[in-house]
C-alpha positions as CSV (number, residue, x, y, z in Angstrom):
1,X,-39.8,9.1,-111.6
2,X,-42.7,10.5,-109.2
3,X,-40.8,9.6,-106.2
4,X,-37.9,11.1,-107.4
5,X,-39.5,14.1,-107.9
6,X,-41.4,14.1,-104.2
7,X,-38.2,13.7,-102.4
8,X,-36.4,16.4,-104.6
9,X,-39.4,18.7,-103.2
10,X,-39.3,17.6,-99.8
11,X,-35.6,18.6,-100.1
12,X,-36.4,21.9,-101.2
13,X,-39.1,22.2,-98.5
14,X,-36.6,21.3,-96.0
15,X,-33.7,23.7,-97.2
16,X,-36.3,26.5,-97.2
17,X,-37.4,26.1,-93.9
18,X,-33.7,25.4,-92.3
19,X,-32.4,28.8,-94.3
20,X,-35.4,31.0,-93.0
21,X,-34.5,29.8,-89.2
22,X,-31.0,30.7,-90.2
23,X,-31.7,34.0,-91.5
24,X,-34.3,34.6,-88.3
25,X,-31.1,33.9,-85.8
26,X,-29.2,36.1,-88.0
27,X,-31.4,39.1,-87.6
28,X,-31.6,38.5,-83.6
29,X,-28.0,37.9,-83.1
30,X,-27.7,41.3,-85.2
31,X,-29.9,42.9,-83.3
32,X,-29.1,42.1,-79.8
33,X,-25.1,43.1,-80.9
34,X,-26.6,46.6,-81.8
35,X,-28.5,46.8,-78.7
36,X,-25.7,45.7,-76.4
37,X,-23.2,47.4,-78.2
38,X,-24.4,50.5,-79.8
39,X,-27.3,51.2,-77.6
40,X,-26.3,49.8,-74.3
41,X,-27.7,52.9,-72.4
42,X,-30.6,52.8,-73.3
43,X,-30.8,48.6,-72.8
44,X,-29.2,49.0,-69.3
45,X,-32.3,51.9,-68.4
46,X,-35.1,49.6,-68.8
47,X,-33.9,46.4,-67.1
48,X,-33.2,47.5,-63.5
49,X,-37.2,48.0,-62.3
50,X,-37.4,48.6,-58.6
51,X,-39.5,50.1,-55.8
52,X,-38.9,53.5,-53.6
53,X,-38.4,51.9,-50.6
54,X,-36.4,54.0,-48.0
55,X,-39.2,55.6,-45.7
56,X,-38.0,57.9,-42.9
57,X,-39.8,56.7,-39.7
58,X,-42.6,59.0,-38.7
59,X,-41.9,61.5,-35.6
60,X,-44.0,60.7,-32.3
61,X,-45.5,64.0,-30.3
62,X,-47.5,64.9,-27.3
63,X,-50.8,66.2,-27.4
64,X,-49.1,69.8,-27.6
65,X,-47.1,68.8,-30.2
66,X,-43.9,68.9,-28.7
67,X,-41.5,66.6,-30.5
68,X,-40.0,63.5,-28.7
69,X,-38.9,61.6,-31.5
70,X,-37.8,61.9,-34.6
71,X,-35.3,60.5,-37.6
72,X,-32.6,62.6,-38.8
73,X,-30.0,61.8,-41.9
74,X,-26.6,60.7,-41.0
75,X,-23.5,60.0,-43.0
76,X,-20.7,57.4,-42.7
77,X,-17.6,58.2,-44.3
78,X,-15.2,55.7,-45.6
79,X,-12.1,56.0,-47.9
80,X,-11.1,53.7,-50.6
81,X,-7.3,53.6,-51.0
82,X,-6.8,50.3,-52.9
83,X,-5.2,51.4,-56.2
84,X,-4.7,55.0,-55.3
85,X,-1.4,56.6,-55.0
86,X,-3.4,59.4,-52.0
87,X,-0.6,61.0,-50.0
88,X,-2.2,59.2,-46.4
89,X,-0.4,62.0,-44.2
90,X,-2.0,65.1,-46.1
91,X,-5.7,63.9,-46.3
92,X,-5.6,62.9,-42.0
93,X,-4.6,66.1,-41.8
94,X,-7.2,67.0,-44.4
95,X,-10.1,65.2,-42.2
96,X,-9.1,65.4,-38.8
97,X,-10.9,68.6,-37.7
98,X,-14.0,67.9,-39.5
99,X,-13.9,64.6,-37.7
100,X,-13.3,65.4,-34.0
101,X,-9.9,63.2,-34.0
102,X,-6.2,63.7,-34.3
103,X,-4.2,63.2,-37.8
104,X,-2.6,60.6,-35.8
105,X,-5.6,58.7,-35.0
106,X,-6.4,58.8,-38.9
107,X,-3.0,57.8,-40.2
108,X,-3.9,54.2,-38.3
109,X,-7.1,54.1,-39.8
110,X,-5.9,55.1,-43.3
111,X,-3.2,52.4,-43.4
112,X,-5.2,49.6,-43.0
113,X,-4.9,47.6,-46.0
114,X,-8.8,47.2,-46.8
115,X,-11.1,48.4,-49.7
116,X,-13.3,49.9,-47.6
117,X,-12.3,52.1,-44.5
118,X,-14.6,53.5,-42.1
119,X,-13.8,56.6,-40.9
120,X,-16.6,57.9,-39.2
121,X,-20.2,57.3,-38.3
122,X,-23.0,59.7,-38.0
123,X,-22.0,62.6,-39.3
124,X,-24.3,65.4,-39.7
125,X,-25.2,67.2,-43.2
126,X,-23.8,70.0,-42.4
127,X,-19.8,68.1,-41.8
128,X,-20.8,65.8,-44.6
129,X,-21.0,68.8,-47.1
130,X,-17.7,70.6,-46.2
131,X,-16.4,66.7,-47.1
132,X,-18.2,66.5,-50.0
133,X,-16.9,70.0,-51.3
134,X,-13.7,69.0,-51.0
135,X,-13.9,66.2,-53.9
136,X,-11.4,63.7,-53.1
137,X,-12.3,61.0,-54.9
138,X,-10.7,58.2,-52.3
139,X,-14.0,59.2,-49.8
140,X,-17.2,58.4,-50.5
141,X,-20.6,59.3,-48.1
142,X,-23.0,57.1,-47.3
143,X,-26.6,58.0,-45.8
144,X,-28.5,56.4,-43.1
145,X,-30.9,57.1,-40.4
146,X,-30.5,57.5,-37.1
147,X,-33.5,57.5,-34.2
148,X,-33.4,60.6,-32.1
149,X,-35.3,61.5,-29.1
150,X,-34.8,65.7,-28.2
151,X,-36.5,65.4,-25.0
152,X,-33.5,62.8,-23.3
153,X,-35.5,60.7,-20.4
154,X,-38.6,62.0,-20.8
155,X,-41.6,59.5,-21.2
156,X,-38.9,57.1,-22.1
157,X,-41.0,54.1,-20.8
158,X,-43.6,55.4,-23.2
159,X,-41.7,56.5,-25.9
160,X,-39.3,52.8,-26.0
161,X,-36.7,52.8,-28.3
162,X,-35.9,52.0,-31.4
163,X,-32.6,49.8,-33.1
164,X,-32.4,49.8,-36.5
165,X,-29.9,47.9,-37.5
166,X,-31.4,44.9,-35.5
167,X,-35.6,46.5,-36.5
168,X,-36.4,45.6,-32.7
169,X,-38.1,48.5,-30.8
170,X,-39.9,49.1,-27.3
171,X,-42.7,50.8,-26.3
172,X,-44.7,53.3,-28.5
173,X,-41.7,52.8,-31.2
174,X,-43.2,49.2,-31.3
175,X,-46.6,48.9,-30.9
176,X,-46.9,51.7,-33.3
177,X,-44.6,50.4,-36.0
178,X,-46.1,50.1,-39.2
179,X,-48.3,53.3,-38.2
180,X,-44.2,55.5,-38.1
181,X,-43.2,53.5,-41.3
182,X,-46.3,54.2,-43.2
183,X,-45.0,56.5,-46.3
184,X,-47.8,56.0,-48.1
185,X,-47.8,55.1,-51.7
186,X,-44.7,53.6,-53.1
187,X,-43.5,55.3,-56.5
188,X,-42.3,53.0,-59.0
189,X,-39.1,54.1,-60.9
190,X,-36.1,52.7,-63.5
191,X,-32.5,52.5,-62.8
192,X,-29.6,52.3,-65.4
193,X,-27.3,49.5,-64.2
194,X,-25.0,52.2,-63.1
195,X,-27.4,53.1,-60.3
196,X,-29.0,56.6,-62.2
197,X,-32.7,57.1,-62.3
198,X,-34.5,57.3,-65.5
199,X,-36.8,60.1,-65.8
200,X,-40.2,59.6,-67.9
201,X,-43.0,61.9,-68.1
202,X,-45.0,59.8,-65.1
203,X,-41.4,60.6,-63.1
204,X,-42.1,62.5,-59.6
205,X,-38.4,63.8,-58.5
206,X,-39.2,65.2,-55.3
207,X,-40.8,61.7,-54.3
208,X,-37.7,60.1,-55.6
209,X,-35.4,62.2,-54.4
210,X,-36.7,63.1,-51.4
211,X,-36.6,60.8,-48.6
212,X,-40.3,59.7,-47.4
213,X,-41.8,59.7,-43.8
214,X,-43.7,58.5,-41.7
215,X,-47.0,59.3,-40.5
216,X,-46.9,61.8,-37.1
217,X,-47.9,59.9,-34.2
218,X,-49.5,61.9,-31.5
219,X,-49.5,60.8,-27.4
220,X,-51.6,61.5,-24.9
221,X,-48.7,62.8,-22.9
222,X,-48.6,66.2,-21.6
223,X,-44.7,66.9,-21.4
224,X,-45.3,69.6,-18.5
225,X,-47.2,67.2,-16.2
226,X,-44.9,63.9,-17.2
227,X,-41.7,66.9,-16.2
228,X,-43.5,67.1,-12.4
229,X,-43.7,63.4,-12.3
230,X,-40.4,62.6,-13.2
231,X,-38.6,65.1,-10.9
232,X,-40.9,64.6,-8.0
233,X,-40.8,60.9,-8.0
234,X,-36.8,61.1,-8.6
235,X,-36.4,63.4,-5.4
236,X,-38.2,60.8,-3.4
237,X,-36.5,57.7,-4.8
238,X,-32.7,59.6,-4.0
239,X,-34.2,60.7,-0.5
240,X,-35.4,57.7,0.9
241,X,-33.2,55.4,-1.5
242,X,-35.6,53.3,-3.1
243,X,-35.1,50.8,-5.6
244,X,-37.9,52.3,-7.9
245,X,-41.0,54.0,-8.5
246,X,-43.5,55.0,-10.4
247,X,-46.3,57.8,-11.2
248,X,-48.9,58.1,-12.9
249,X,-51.8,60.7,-14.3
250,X,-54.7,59.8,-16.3
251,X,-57.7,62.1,-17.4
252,X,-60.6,59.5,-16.2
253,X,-62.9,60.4,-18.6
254,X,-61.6,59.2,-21.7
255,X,-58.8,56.7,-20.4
256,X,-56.3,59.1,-21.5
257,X,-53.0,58.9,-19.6
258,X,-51.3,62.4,-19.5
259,X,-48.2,61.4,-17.8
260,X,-46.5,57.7,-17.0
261,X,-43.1,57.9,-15.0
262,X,-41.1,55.2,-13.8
263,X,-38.0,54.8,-12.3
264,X,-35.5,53.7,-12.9
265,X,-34.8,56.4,-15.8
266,X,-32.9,55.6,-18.8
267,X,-32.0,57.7,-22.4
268,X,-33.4,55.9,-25.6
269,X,-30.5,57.9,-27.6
270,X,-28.1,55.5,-25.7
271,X,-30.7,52.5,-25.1
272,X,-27.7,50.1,-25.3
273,X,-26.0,51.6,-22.6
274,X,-29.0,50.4,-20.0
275,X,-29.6,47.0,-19.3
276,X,-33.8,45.4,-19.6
277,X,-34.0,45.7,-16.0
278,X,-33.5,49.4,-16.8
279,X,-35.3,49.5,-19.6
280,X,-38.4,47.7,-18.7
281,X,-41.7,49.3,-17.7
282,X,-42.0,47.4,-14.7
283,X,-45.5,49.3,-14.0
284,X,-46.9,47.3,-17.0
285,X,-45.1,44.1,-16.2
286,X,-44.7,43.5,-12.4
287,X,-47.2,42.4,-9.5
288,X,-47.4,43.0,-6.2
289,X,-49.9,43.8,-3.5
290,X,-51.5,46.3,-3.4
291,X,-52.5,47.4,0.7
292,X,-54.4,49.8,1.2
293,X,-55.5,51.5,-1.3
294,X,-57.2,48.2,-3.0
295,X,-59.9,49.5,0.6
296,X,-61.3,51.8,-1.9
297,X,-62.3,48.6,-4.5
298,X,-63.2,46.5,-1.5
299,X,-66.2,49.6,-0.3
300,X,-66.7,49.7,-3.6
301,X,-67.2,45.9,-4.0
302,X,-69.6,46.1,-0.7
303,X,-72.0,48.7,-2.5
304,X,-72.0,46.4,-5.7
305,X,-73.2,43.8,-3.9
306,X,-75.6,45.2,-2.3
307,X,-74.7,44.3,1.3
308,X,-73.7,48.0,2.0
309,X,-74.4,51.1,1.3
310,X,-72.9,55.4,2.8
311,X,-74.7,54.8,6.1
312,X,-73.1,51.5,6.8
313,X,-71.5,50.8,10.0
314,X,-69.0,48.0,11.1
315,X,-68.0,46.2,14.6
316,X,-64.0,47.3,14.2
317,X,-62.5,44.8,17.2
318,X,-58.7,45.9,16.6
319,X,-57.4,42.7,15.4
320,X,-58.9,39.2,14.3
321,X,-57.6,35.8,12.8
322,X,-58.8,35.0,9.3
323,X,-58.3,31.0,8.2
324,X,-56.2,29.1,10.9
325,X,-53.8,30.9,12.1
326,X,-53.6,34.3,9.8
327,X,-54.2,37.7,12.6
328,X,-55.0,40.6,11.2
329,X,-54.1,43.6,13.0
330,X,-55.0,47.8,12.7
331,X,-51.9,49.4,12.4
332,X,-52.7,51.9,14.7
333,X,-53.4,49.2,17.7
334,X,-51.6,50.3,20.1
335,X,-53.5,53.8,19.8
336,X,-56.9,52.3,19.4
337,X,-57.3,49.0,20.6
338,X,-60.8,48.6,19.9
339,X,-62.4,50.9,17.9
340,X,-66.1,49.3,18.4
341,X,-69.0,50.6,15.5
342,X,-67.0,52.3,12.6
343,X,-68.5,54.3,9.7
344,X,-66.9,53.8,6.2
345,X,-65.7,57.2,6.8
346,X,-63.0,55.8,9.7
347,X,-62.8,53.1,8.1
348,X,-60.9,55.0,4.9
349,X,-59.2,57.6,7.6
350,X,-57.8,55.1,9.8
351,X,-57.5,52.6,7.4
352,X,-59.2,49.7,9.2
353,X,-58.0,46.1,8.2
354,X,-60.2,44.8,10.6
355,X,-63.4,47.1,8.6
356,X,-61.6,46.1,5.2
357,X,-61.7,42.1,5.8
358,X,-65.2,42.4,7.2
359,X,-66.2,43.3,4.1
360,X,-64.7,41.5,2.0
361,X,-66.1,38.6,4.1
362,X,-69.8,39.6,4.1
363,X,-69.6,39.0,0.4
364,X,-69.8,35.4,-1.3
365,X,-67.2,34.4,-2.6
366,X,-68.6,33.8,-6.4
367,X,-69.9,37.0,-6.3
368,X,-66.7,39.0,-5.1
369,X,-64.7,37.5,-7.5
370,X,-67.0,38.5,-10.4
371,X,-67.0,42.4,-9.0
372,X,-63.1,42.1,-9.1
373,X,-63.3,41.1,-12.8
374,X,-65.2,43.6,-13.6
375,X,-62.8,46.1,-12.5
376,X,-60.2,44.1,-14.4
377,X,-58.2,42.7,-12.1
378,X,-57.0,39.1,-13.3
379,X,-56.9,41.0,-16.9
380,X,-54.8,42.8,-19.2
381,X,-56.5,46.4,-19.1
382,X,-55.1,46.9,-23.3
383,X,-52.8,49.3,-22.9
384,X,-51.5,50.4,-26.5
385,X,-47.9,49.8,-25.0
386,X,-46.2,46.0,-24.9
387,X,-45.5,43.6,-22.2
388,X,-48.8,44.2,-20.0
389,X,-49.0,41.8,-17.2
390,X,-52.7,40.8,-16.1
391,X,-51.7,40.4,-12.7
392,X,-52.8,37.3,-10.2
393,X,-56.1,36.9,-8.8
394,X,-56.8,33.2,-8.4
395,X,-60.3,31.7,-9.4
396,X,-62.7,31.9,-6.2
397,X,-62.9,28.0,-6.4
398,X,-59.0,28.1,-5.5
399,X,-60.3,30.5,-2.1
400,X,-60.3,29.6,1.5
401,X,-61.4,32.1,4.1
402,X,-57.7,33.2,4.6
403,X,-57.4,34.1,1.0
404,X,-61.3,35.6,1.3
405,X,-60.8,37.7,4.0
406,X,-57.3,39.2,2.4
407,X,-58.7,40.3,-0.4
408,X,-60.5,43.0,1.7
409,X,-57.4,44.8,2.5
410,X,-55.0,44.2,-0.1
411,X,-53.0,40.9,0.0
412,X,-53.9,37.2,-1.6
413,X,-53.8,38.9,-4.7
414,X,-51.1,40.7,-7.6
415,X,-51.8,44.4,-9.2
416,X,-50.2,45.5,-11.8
417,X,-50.0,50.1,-11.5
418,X,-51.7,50.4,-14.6
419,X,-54.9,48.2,-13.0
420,X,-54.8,50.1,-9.8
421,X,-54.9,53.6,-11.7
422,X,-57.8,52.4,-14.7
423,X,-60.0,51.1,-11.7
424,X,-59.7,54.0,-9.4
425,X,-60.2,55.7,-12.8
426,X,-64.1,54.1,-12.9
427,X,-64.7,55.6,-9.6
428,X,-64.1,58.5,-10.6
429,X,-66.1,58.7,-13.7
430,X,-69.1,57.8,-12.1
431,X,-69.4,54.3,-12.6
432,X,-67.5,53.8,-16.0
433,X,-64.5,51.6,-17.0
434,X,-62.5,52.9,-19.8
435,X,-59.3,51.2,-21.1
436,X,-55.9,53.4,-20.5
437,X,-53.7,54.3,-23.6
438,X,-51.2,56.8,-24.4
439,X,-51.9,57.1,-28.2
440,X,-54.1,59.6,-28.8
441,X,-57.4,58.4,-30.9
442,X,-60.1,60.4,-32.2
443,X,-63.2,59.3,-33.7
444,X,-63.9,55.9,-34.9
445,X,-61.1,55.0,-33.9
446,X,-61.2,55.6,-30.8
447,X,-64.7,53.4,-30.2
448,X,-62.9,50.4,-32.2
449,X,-59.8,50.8,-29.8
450,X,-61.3,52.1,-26.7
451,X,-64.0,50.1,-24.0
452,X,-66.0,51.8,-21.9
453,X,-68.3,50.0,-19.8
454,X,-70.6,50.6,-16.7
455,X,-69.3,48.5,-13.8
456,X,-71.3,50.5,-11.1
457,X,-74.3,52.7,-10.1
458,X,-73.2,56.4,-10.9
459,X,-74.5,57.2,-7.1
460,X,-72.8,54.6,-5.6
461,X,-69.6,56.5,-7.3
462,X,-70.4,59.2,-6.4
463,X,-71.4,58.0,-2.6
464,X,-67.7,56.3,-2.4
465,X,-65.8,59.5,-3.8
466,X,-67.6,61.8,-1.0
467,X,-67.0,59.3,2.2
468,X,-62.9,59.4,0.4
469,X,-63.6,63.3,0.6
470,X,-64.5,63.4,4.0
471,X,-61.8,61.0,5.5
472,X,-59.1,62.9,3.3
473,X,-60.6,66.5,4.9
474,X,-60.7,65.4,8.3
475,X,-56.5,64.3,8.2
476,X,-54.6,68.2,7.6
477,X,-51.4,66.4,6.3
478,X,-53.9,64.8,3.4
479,X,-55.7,67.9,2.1
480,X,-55.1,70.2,-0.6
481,X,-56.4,73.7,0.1
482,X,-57.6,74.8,-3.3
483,X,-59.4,71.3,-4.6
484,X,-61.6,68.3,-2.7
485,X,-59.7,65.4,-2.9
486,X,-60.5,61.8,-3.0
487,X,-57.6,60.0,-1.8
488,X,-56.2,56.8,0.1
489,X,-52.7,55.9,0.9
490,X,-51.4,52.4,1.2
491,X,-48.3,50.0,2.5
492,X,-48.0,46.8,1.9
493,X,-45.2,44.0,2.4
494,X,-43.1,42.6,-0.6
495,X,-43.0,39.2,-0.5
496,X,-40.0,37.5,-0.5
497,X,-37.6,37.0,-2.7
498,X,-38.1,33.1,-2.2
499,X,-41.4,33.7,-3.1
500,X,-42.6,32.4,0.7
501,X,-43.9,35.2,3.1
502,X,-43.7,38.2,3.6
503,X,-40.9,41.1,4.2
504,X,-40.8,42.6,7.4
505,X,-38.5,45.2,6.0
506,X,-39.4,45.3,2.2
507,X,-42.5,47.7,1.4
508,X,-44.3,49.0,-1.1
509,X,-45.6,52.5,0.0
510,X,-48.1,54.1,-2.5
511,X,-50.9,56.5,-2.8
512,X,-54.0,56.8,-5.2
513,X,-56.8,59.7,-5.9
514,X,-58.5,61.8,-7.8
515,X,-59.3,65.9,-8.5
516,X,-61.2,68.0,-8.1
517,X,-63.4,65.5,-6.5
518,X,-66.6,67.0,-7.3
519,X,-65.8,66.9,-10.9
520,X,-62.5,64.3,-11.4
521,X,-60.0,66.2,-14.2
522,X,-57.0,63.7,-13.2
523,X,-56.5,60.7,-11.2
524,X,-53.5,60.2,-10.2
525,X,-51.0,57.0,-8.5
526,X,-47.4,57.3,-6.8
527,X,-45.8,54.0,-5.9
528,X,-42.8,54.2,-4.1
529,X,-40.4,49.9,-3.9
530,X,-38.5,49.6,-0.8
531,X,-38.1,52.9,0.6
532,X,-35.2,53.3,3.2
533,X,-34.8,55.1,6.6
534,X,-37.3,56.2,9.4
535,X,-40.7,55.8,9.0
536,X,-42.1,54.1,5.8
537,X,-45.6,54.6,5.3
538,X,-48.1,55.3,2.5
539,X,-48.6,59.1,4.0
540,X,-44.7,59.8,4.8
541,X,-43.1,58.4,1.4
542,X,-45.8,58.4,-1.8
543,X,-48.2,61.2,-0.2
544,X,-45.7,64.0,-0.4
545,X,-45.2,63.0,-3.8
546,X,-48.9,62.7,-4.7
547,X,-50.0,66.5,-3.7
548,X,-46.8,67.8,-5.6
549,X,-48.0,66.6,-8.4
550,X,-51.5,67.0,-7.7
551,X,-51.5,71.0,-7.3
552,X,-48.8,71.3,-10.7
553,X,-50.8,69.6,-12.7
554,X,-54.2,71.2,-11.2
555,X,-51.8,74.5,-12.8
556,X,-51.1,72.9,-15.8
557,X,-54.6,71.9,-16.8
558,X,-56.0,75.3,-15.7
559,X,-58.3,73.5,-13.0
560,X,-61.2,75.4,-11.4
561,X,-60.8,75.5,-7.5
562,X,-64.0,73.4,-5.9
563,X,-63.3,74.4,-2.5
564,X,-65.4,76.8,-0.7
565,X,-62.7,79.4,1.2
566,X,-63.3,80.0,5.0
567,X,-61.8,83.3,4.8
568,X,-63.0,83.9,8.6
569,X,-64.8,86.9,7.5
């Protein structure tokens, strides 16, 4: 009888419990129907959470604030004809002269048996509009960004480029990426599933609504000086038809480069159009030797040392053999066979190889090699912009008395512009190495991103820039009549394109300096690849080029003469 009675309350336990789930899975089923069914707006509003992620890329300007990029809205229009009875003939005709193409053109378009047609891309607001006030329901406008630069060529080697369909960039437009992209902070929001924002009270419109951008990027470019650059350099490249060039303008004091041409030009609006030969800022990238102008480093690399100082003099013999079999000659031979005791002064005025390779012999190897480093050859100089080069200078270990003695004057070793210009640069800021860059920093940020270190005695600087004074006064086609100039022009064979010896016919021509010499405002570097037809020199091709730019941009920075006139009086 008791067990008959436990297992008739189990039972009833059992039922209990199996008609309360029942009833629970009732009242849900019930209750998800109502929500689906008779309150599906509201269900659809709260299960679409996403993130404001559409960020218009920040513009990039000079140090004037002239813009030289920028994004813009476009629009892509497309029609949707599946299912629609749309008279084809009347809406081409409709379209065609808000599109810049004939009805017939359209008709072909329109008859394409797709859902989606494309019937233009990139199409301002202002066209997009008129479309959109028209109201035919078989278009539909989609927005996008497009990447515009309103200056054309200018700086484009600093500015790069940007693809955004592919998110690969050059230049600035890479190095700087997350910097243009940086919208700040995201705003959360709700969609219906139809695509509508819900609005709360924590709901921002204008952020939502309004497209985000980018922080500003400001250069150190002045667009006036990089304008003299470009169209001097370009003159010179057409006239002596050249296969390239470069030139260059940095305010030594702070690293900051105000202007960077190089040639071969090319528009980042049509980027695609050019090829990476074009587009490559072969001033970052490629070697080659420097000549001449690397005499300045090697005087400068005597006084380091200590094995010379301003009063020096030098037995100049004409011509001499370095290592087995390599002769060095002057290039003015023929006119001075034997110059006997020079000063540092000829040496720089006549450009002595002989003087030059003394030097460079006189000190140890170890040692030279270590004062070469310090004015970063062999090293990337950190450039804010991509694909630096650190050039060749091979370990002193590797050195023979051939490779020793060529140092002195500008061979056995690879230069990139960019090192050339930053250690001309310490020279003429009294001792002091500071990295180049064409982003302009301020602050803390600027001591995090910018080295400056002492890689010489401010008098020997200062010693060096006044024996480059004299030899530039005492040589009239050198001179500028306003400023003191510390200059020195250069030529130097390519090597060939085997990669064994030299060109006989292949030269770079190039020359380097700084003003006003008594107080350096810009230094400045013109290299000028494979010049054609009559003489090719440093001082017939780059130095023309060099004092254009030298006395614009002496305008453009509002430079005080430092020349005493001789006004005969």
């Amino acid at each position: 009888m008791n067990k008959k009675n436990n297992h008739r309350k189990f039972d009833d336990r059992v039922k209990f419990i199996q008609g309360l789930i029942t009833l629970v899975a009732v009242f849900f089923v019930v209750y998800l129907f109502a929500v689906q069914v008779f309150d599906a707006r509201h269900y659809r509003g709260r299960t679409h959470r996403t993130k404001k992620l559409f960020v218009l890329r920040g513009e990039i300007v000079d140090r004037n604030g002239l813009k030289l990029a920028t994004d813009v809205s476009t629009f892509n229009l497309y029609a949707h004809l599946k299912n629609s009875d749309c008279d084809i003939e009347k809406l081409a005709e409709t379209l065609a002269p808000h599109l810049n193409t004939t009805k017939k053109q359209l008709v072909e378009k329109l008859s394409k048996k797709k859902r989606n047609i494309l019937l233009k891309k990139e199409l301002d607001r202002k066209t997009a509009n008129i479309i959109r006030e028209k109201k035919i329901r078989e278009l539909s406008l989609d927005e996008t960004t497009k990447r515009v630069y309103p200056q054309g060529i200018l700086a484009a080697h600093v500015l790069g480029y940007y693809n955004p369909n592919a998110d690969i960039a050059g230049g600035v437009e890479q190095v700087a990426k997350e910097y243009l992209e940086d919208g700040g902070k995201e705003e959360t929001f709700e969609r219906t599933g139809t695509g509508s924002i819900v609005y709360e009270f924590g709901t921002n419109p204008e952020k939502l609504l309004k497209p985000q951008r980018g922080k500003t990027l400001t250069l150190t470019i002045d667009s006036a000086i990089q304008h003299v650059c470009e169209k001097a350099l370009y003159k010179k490249v057409k006239e002596k038809n050249a296969k390239r060039g470069t030139a260059i303008v940095m305010d030594p004091t702070n690293g900051e480069i105000l202007a960077f041409a190089v040639y071969p030009y090319y528009n980042p609006n049509e980027f695609r159009r050019y090829s990476d030969e074009e587009r490559k800022n072969w001033a970052l990238t490629d070697v080659y030797s420097p000549g001449s102008t690397f005499k300045i480093i090697t005087v400068a690399s005597g006084f380091i040392s200590g094995q010379y100082n301003k009063n020096s003099k030098i037995l100049d013999t004409g011509k001499m053999t370095i290592g087995k079999k390599w002769e060095i000659k002057n290039h003015d031979l023929h006119k001075n066979p034997y110059p006997g005791l020079i000063d540092l002064v000829y040496l720089f005025k006549h450009s002595s190889n002989v003087g030059a390779v003394k030097i460079a012999q006189s000190i140890p190897m170890e040692q030279y090699y270590g004062i070469l480093r310090s004015f970063n050859y062999g090293s990337k100089t950190g450039i804010d912009l991509p694909s630096e080069s650190s050039g060749l200078l091979p370990d002193w270990k590797k050195w023979n008395s051939a490779t020793h003695g060529a140092m002195g004057h500008g061979y056995a070793s690879s230069v990139t512009a960019i090192q050339m210009v930053s250690a001309i640069s310490a020279i003429a800021n009294k001792g002091v190495w500071v990295t180049p860059h064409v982003i302009k920093y301020t602050g803390e940020e600027f001591n995090d991103k910018i080295a400056q270190r002492r890689i010489m005695e401010e008098q020997q600087a200062k010693d060096i820039t006044d024996l480059l004074v004299k030899a530039v006064e005492q040589s009239p086609h050198e001179r500028l009549k306003d400023f003191t100039l510390a200059a020195k022009t250069g030529t130097s064979q390519k090597i060939n394109e085997s990669g064994k010896g030299y060109s006989k016919t292949k030269l770079y021509t190039s020359t380097i300096g700084f003003l006003p010499a008594s107080n350096p405002k810009a230094v400045i570097y013109v290299v000028v690849d494979s010049a054609q037809g009559g003489d090719i020199w440093g001082s017939t091709v780059a130095l023309p080029v060099f004092k254009e730019i030298a006395i614009e941009t002496a305008k453009i920075l509002n430079m005080t003469p430092d020349k005493i006139q001789n006004n005969g009086g």
